[in-house]
PAVOFI-358321 format. One record per residue: residue in one letter; residue number from 1; x, y, z of N, C-alpha, C in turn. Coordinates in steps of 0.1 Angstrom, whole numbers. Each point is the difference from the previous one (the first is absolute). Example, Ala and Ser with C-alpha at 12.3 -4.5 7.8 and 13.67 -1.06 7.14 Angstrom:
residues 2
a  1  132  -57  78  -9  12  0  9  12  0
s  2  -4  11  -7  9  11  0  -8  11  8
This chain:
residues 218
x  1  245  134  48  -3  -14  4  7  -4  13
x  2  -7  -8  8  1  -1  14  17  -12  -3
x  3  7  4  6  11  -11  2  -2  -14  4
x  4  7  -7  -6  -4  -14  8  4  -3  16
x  5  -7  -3  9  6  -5  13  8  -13  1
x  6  8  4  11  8  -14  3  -9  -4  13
x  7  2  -16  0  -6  -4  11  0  5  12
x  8  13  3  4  -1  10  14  -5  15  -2
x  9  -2  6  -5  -9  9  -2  -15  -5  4
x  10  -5  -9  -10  -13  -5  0  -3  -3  16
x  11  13  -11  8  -6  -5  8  1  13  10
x  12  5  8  1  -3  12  9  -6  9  -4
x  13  -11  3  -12  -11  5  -1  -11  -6  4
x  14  4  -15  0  -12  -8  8  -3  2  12
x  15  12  -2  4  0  3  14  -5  14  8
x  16  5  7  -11  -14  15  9  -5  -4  0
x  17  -8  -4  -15  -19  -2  0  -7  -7  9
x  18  9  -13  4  -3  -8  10  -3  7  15
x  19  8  8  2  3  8  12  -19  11  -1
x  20  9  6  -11  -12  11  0  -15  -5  -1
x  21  -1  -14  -3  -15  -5  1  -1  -8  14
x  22  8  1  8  1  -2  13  -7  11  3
x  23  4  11  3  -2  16  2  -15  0  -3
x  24  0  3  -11  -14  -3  -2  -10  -7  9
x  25  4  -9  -1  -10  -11  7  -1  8  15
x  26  7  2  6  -4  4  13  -6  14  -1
x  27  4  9  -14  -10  12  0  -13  1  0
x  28  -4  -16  -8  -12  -2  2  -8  -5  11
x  29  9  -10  5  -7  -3  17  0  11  8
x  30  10  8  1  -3  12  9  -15  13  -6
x  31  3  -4  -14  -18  6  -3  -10  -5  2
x  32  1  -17  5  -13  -3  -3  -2  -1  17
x  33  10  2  11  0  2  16  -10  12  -1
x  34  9  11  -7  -5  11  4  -16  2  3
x  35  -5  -8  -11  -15  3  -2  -3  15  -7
x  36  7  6  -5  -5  8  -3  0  2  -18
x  37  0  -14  -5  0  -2  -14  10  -3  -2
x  38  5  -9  -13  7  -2  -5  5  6  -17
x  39  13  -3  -4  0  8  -12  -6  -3  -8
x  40  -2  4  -14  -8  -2  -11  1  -16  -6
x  41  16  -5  -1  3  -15  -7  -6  -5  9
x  42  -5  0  12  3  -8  9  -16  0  8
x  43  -7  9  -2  -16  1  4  -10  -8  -7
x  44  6  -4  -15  -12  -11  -4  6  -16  9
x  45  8  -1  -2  5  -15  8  -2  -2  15
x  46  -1  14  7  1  -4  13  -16  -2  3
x  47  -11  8  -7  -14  0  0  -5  -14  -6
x  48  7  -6  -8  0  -14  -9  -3  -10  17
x  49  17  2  4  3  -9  7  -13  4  18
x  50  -7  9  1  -11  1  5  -10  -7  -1
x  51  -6  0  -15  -5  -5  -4  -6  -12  -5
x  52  14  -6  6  1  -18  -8  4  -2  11
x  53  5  -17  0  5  -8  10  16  1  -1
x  54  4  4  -17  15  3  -1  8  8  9
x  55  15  5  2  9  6  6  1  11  -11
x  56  6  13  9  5  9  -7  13  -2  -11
x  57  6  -13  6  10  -1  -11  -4  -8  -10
x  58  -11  -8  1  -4  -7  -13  -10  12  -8
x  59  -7  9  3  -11  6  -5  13  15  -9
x  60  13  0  10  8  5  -10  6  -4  -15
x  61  5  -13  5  4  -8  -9  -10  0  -15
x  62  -12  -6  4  -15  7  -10  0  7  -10
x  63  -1  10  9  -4  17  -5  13  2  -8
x  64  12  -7  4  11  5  -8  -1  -4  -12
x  65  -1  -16  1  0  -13  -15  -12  11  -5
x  66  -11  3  0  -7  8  -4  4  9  -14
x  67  8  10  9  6  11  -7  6  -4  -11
x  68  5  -13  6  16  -4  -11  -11  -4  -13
x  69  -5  -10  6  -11  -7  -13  -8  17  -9
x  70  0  7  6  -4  14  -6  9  5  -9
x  71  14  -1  6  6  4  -12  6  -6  -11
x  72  -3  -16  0  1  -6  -10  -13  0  -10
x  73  -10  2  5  -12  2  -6  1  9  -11
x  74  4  13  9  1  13  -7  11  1  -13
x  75  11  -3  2  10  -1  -8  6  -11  -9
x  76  -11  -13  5  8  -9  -9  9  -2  -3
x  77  3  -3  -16  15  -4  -3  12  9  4
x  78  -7  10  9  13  15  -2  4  -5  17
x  79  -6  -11  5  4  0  17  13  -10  -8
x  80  4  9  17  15  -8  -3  2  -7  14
x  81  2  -18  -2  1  -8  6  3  -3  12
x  82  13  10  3  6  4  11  -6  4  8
x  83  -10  7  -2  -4  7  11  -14  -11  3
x  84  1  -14  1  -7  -9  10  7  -1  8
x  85  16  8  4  3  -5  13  -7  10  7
x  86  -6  9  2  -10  6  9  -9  -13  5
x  87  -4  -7  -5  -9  -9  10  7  -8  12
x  88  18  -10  -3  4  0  17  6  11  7
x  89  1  11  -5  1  14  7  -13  2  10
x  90  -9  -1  -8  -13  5  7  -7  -7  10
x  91  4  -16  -7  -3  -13  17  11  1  10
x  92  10  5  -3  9  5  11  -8  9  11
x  93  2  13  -6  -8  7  6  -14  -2  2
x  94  -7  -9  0  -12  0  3  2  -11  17
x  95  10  -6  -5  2  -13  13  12  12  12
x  96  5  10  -5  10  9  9  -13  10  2
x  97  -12  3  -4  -6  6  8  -9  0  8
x  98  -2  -14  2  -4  -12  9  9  3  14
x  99  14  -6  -5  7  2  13  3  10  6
x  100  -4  10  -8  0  15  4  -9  4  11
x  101  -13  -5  0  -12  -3  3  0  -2  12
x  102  3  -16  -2  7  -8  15  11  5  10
x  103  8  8  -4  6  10  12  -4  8  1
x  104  -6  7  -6  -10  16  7  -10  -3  6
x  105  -3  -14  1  -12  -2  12  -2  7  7
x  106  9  3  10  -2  8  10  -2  16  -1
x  107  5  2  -11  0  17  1  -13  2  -4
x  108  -5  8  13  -19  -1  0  2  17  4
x  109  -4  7  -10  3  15  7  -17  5  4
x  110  2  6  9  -10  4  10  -5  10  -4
x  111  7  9  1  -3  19  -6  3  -1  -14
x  112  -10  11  -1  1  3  -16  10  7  -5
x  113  11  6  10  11  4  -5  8  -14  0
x  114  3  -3  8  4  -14  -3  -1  -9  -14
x  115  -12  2  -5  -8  -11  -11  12  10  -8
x  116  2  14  0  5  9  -10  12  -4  -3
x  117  6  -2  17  17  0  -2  2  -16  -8
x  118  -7  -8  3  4  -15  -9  -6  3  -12
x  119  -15  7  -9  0  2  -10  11  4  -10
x  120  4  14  9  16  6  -12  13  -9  2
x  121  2  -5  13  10  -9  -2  -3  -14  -9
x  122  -14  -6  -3  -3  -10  -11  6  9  -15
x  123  -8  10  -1  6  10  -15  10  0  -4
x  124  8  2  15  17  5  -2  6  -14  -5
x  125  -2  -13  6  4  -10  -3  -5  -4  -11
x  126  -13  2  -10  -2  -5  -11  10  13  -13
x  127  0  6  4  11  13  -7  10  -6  -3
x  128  11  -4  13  9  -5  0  -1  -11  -13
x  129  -11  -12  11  6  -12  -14  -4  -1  -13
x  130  -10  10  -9  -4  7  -10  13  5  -4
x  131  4  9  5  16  7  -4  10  -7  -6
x  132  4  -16  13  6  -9  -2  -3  -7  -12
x  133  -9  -6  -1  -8  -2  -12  3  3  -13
x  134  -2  16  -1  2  9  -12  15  -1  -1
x  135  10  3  6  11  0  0  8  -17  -5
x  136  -3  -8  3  3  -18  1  3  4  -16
x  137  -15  5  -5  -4  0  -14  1  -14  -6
x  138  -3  -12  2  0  -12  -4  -11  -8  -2
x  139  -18  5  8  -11  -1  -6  -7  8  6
x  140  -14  4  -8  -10  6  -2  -8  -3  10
x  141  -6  6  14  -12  -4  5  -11  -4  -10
x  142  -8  -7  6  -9  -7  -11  -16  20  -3
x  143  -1  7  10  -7  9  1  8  10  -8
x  144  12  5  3  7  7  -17  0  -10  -11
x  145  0  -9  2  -1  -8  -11  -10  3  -6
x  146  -14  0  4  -11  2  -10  -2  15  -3
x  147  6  8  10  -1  16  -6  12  0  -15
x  148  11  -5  4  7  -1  -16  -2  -8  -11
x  149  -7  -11  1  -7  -3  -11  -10  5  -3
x  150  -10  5  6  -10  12  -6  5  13  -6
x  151  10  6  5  5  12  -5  9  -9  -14
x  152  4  -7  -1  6  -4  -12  -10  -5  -13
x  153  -12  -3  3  -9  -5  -9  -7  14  -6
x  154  -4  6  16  -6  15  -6  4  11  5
x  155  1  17  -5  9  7  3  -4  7  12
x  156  0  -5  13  0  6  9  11  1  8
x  157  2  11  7  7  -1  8  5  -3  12
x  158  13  -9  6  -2  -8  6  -7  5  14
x  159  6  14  8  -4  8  12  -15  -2  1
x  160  -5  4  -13  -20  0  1  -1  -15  1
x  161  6  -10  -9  -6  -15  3  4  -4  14
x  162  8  4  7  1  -6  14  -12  6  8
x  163  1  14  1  -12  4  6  -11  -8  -3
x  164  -3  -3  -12  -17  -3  -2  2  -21  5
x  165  16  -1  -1  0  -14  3  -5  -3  17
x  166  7  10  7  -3  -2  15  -14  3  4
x  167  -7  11  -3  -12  4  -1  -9  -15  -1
x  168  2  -4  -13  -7  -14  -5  1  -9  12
x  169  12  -3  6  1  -7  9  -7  5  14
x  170  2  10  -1  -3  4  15  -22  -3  -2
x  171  0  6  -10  -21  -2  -5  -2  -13  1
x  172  7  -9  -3  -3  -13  -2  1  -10  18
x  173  10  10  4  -4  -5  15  -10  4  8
x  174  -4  16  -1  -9  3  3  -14  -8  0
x  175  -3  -3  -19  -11  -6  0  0  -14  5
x  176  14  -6  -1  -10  -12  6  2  0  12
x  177  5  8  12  -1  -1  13  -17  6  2
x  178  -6  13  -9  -8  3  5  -10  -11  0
x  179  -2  -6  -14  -8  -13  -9  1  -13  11
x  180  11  -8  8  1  -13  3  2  7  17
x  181  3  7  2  6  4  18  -12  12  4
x  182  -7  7  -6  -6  10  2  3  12  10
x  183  12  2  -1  7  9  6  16  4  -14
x  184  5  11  -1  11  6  3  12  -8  5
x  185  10  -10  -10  6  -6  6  16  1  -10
x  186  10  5  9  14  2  -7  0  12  -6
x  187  -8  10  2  2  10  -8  -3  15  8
x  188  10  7  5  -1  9  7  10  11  2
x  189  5  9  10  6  12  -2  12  -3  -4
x  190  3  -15  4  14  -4  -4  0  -4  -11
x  191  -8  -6  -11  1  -3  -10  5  12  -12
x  192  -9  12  7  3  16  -6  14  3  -2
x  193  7  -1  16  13  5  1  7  -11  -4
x  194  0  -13  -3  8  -9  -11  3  4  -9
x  195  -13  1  -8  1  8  -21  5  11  -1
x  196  4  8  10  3  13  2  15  1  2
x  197  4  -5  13  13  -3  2  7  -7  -2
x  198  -1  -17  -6  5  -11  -2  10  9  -15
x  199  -7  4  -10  9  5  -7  10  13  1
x  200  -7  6  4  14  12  8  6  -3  3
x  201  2  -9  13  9  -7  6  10  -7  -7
x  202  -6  -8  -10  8  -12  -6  9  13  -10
x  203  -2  11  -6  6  7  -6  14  5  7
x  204  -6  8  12  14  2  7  8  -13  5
x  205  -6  -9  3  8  -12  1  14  -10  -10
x  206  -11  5  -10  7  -6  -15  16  8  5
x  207  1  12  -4  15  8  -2  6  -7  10
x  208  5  -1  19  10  -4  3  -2  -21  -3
x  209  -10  -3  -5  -2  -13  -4  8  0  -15
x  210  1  5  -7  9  1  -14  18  -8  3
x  211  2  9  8  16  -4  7  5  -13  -2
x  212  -13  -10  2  1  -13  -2  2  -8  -11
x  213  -4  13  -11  9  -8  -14  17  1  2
x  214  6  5  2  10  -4  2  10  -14  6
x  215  -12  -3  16  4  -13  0  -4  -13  -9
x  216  -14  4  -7  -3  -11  -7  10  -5  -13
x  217  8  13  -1  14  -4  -14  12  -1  5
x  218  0  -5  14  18  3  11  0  -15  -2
């Protein structure tokens, strides 16, 4: 059984998350500079926000309430309450990846090695605040969120439900950029090397990220 926290613990596990969904936010502005796709959470909302008159941070915000409402669907009386603070988590980062947005204005890369070097540098930065994230341990992205309430209702496992969760996402942008934009939009070589590397990364990241339980009980 998990220990109880004292407030200063709490408030400096917050404080990564806060941090690391900073991080984030700019891993996704730098993927959505790149042009060369964006990651899987992040390809249905930015094709949304194409597609409508909304912003990428409202069409995040969306897609997230979405999920969440998914997993209360799914699990009913077994969801546990707490975890609606994912929703001002998630309008955080939906309005921090706005501002993320708004400073990378300028980063307009020219060459296609270029588009490359801000693609992995976006990855590297969503790794990071994923990591941070994982590490905080204080809430659930709302997109693990619905892979653990599916694997808790039915016996799958969670590695295969992520996969088939990002997939879903990534088909669902496809179709409606092909369906409303008639072109190919948010989904590309970068989107590949996201699902691919975003978790590797975040794995070797986690170990020297661990160290940090220590301060959270000093």
């Amino acid at each position: 059984m998990r220990a109880k926290r004292t407030p200063k613990e709490l408030l400096r596990r917050y404080l990564l998350l806060g941090i690391g969904t900073v991080i984030m936010a700019f891993g996704v502005a730098f993927s959505i500079r790149a042009a060369l796709g964006t990651s899987p959470i992040s390809s249905t909302p930015y094709v949304l926000s194409l597609i409508t008159p909304l912003s990428i941070g409202m069409t995040t915000i969306i897609v997230n309430a979405v999920l969440i409402a998914l997993q209360i669907v799914i699990l009913r009386k077994q969801y546990d309450p707490i975890q609606l603070i994912q929703l001002p988590v998630i309008a955080i980062f939906g309005y921090m990846a706005e501002g993320a947005l708004w400073l990378t204005q300028g980063l307009l890369p020219a060459a296609y090695w270029q588009q490359w070097c801000l693609c992995l540098a976006g990855i590297a930065l969503v790794a990071v605040g994923v990591s941070m994230e994982v590490v905080a341990d204080v809430v659930v992205m709302p997109g693990e969120g619905l892979v653990l309430a599916i694997c808790k209702k039915w016996p799958i496992r969670f590695s295969t439900m992520k996969v088939i969760m990002d997939a879903s996402l990534v088909l669902c942008a496809v179709i409606l950029s092909l369906v409303f934009l008639g072109r190919l939009a948010g989904v590309r070589e970068g989107t590949v090397a996201a699902a691919i590397l975003v978790g590797l990364l975040v794995r070797q990241i986690n170990k020297p990220m661990k160290k940090l339980d220590k301060w959270f009980c000093a």
